[in-house]
FILUMSE-221604 format. One line per 2 residues: number of its first residue (from 1); for each residue y, x, z negated of C-alpha. Coordinates in pm, whole numbers. Example, Ala and Ser with C-alpha at 12.3 -4.5 7.8 and 13.67 -1.06 7.14 Angstrom:
2
1	-450:1230:-780; -106:1367:-714
This chain:
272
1	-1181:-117:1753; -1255:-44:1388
3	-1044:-301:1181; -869:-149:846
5	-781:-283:529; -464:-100:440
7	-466:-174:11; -747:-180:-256
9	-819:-39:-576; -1104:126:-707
11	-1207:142:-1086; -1416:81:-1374
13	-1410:-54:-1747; -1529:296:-1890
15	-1218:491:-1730; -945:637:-1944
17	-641:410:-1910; -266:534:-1959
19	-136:394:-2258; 199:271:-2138
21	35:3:-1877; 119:-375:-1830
23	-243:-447:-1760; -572:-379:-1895
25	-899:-498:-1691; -1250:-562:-1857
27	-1489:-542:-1523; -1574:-277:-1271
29	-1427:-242:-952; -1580:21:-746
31	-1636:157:-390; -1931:15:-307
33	-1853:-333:-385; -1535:-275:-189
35	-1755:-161:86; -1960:-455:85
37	-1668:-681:90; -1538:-478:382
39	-1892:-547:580; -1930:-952:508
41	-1536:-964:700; -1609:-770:970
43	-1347:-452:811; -1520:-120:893
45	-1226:104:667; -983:98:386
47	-714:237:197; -719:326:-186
49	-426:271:-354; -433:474:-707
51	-370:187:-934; -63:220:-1225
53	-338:217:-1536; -513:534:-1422
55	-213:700:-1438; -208:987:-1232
57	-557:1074:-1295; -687:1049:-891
59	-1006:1199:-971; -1217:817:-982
61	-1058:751:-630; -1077:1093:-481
63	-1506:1052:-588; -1459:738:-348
65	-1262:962:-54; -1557:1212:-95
67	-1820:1016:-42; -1681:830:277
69	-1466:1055:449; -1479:878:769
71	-1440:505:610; -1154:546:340
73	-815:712:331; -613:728:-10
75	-315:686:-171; -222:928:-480
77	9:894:-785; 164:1224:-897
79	439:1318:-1100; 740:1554:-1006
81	656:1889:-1047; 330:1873:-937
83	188:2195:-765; 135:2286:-416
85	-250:2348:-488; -337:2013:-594
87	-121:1826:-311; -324:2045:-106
89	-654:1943:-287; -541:1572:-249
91	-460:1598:96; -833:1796:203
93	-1008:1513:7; -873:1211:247
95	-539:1161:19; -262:1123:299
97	49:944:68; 161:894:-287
99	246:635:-429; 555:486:-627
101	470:195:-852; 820:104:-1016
103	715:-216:-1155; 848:-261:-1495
105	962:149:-1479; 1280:337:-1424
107	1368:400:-1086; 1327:788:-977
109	1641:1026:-997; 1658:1170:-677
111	1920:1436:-813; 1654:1562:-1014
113	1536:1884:-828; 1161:1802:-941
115	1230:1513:-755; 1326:1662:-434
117	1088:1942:-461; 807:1631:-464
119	1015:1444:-129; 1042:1778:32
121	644:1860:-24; 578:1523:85
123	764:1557:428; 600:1925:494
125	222:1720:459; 336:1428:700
127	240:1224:439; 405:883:329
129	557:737:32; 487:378:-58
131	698:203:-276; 574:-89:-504
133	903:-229:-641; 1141:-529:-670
135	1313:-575:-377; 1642:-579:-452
137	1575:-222:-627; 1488:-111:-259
139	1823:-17:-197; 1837:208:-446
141	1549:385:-345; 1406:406:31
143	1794:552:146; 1658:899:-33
145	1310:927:84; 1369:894:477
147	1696:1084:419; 1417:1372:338
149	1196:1315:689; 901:1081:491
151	779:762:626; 820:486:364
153	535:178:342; 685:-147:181
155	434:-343:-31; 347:-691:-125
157	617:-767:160; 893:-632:-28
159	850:-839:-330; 1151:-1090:-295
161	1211:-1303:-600; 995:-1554:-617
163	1308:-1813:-606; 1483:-1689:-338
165	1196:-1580:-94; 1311:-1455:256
167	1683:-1530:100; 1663:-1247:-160
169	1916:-951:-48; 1679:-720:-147
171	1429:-868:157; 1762:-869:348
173	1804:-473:331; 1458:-472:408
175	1485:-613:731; 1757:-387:790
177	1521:-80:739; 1340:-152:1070
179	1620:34:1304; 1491:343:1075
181	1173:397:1279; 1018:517:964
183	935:212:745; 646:18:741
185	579:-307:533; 240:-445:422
187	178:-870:495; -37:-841:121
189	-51:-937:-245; 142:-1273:-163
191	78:-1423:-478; 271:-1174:-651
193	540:-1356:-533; 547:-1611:-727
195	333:-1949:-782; 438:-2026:-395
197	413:-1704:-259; 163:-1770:-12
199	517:-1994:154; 716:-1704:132
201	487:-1514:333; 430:-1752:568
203	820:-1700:616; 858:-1408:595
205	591:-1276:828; 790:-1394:1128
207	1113:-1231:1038; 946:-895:943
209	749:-974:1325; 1108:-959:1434
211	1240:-677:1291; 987:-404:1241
213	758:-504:1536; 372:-550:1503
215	339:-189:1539; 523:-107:1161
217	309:-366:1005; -50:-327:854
219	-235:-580:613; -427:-561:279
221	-658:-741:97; -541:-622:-256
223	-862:-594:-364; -930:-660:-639
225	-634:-846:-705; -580:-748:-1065
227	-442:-998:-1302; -541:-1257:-1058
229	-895:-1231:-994; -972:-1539:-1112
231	-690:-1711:-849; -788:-1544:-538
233	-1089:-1372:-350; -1094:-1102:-115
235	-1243:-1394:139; -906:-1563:34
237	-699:-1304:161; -845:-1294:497
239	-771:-1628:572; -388:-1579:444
241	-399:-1315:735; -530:-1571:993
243	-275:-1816:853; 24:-1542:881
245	-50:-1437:1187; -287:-1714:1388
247	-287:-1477:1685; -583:-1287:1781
249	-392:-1027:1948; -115:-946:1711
251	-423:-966:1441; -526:-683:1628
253	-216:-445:1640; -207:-520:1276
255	-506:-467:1166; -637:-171:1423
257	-371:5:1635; -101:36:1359
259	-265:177:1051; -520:366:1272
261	-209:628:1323; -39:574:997
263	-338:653:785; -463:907:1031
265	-772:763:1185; -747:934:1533
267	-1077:761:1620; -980:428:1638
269	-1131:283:1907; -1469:357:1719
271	-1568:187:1388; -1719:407:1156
C-alpha cells in the first residue's frame, strides 16, 4: 500500500517572492529532490502545500502536479474572488484544496460575500480547506468553513502555544472538532511548536488518537522545513513519526488508508 507524505513545499531561489512575507529562502527546493527524499524512506506520494512567499502564484507547484500526476496531489492559495475557470484549471492539474496560511495575517471575514462565494466554490469541488493558524484563532475560523459543507485539515497539530502545549484552549476546541466528521489534523512541523515541540507532540498525538480516530489523521514531513533547515532533516521527521506513533499498524492507517481518500488517490493499494 503506497505510503503518502501529506505536506511539502516546492520552490526555488530564482522565483518571484510576495513582498509582504516573514521569510525569505536562499536555496532551491524542488520536485525532484522531494522525490528522491520520498524514495530513500520508502514514501511512494506527496502533497504540495503552496508555500506563503509565492503568494498565490501556483504556477511553480502546478509544473510539479503536471509532471507526476499519479505521485503528487496539491494544495493551492487563492484569494476571494477568484474565478470559476482557474479553480477549475487548479483542480484538472492535481490541485484538490486551498490553503489558509494565517500566520502573522488577519483572520478571513466570512461576512464578506467574496468570502463565501470562495467557501461555497470550494464545497461544489469536494475540495478541502486547510488552515495554518494559531490555535486559539481556530475558533474563530473552522465554525464557518464546515458550516458551508468543506472538510477542514488542521496543521502542525493545531499549533498550541508553545507554553501551554496540549493545555492551550485553542488545542482544546480542537479536540472538540472531532464529533464534526469533517476535520482532519496533520501529526507534522512539531518544531514549530516551540524549542520542545517534539514533547508536545508526543502528547498530543495520543489525545488527537482519541478524539479524531486514526482514520482523520495523516502525517507530513514538512519538507523542506523552512526557517529550520538547518535543525531538522526530512530523515528527522520520519523518525518523529515512528516515535509518535511506535505502532506499525496505526503507522499504516496514517500514512496509507487515510490520506489515500482525502487527497483522492483511489488506487491505494498500489504504489505508483
Amino acid at each position: 500500500m503506497a505510503s503518502i507524505d501529506c505536506h511539502a513545499h516546492v520552490f526555488t531561489r530564482a522565483l518571484s517572492f510576495v513582498s509582504e512575507r516573514r521569510y525569505t529562502v536562499d536555496y532551491d527546493a524542488d520536485e525532484t529532490q522531494y522525490l528522491d527524499n520520498l524514495a530513500r524512506n520508502g514514501i511512494s506520494r506527496g502533497v504540495l502545500v503552496q508555500p506563503s512567499f509565492l503568494g498565490t502564484d501556483n504556477s511553480f507547484m502546478v509544473e510539479s502536479l503536471r509532471r507526476h500526476p499519479d505521485r503528487l496531489r496539491g494544495i493551492a492559495v487563492v484569494e476571494p474572488g477568484v474565478s470559476a475557470d482557474v479553480l477549475d484549471q487548479l483542480a484538472a492539474d492535481g490541485v484538490v484544496g486551498i490553503r489558509l496560511n494565517l500566520i502573522g495575517r488577519p483572520l478571513p471575514d466570512w461576512r464578506d460575500p467574496a468570502w463565501r462565494s470562495l467557501l461555497d466554490a470550494v464545497a461544489a469541488r469536494d475540495w478541502q480547506i486547510e488552515i495554518h493558524s494559531h490555535a486559539i484563532d481556530l475558533k474563530r475560523i473552522v465554525p464557518a468553513i464546515l458550516d458551508a459543507g468543506v472538510k477542514v485539515v488542521v496543521d502542525h497539530f493545531g499549533r498550541p502555544d508553545p507554553e501551554l502545549g496540549v493545555d492551550d484552549a485553542g488545542f482544546r476546541y480542537l479536540l472538540s472538532l472531532a464529533g464534526s466528521g469533517r476535520v482532519w489534523v496533520k501529526l507534522s512541523g512539531a518544531y514549530r511548536n516551540g524549542p520542545h515541540g517534539d514533547q508536545v507532540a508526543m502528547a498530543a498525538t495520543p489525545l488527537l488518537r482519541e478524539a479524531f480516530g486514526l482514520q482523520r489523521l495523516v502525517w507530513g514531513s514538512d519538507w523542506p522545513h523552512t526557517m529550520f533547515e538547518q535543525t531538522i532533516s526530512y530523515d528527522d521527521t520520519v523518525q518523529q513519526l515512528h516515535r509518535w506513533l511506535p505502532d506499525e499498524q496505526e503507522r499504516r492507517i496514517v500514512l496509507s488508508e487515510t490520506p489515500a481518500k482525502l487527497f483522492g488517490w483511489h488506487d491505494e493499494g498500489s504504489a505508483a
